[in-house]
N, C-alpha and C positions, 0 to 999 in steps of 0.2 A: 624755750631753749633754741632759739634761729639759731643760734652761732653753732652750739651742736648736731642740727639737722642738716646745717649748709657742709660742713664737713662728711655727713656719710653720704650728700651725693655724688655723683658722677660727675666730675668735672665739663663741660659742655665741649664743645667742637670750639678751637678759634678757627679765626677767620682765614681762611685759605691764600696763600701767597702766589700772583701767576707763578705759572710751569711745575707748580706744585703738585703732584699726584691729590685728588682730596680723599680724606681718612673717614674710615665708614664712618656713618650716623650713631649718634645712641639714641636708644631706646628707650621709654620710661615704662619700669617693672613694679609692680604690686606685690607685697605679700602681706598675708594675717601673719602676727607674731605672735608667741607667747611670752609675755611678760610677766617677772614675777617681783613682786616691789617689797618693801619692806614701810612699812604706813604706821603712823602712831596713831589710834584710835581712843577716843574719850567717851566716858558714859559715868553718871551720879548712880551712884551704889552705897549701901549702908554697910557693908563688906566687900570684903576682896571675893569671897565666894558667889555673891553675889554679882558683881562686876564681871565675874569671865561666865556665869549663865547668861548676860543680857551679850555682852561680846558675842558671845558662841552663836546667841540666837539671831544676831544681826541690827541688834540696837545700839545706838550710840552715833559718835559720828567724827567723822576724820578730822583731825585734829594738825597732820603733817600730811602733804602729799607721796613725800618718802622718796627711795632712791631706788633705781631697777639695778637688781642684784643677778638676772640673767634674763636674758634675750636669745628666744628660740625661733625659728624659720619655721613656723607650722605647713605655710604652702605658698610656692611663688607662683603667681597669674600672669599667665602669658597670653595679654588677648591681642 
């Protein structure tokens, strides 16, 4: 997804025009996010009962990468 990560950043600095006062810097900021996705996962089962004990247990294997359905700030790093 470039085209959607080029949108959440900060636009940069143009280029300064003489007698122009120049406009602070930016800065480039870090944070962990919490991301919570929505994924379709696949596993061979002889039942559906069966199928969400192998699910539950962590077998099987993604099937769709899925869509984030919320985006949390856990902590912004300011080094």
């Amino acid at each position: 997804m470039p085209a959607r990560s080029a949108l959440l950043r900060a636009p940069r600095t143009a280029p300064i025009a003489p007698g122009v006062a120049p406009e602070t810097k930016t800065r480039l900021f870090h944070a962990r996010m919490l991301v919570t996705r929505v994924e379709e996962w696949c596993v061979e089962a002889e039942t559906q009962e069966q199928a969400r004990a192998l699910l539950a247990a962590g077998v099987g294997h993604r099937c769709t990468p899925g869509e984030s359905i919320q985006v949390e700030i856990d902590s912004l790093l300011d080094d």
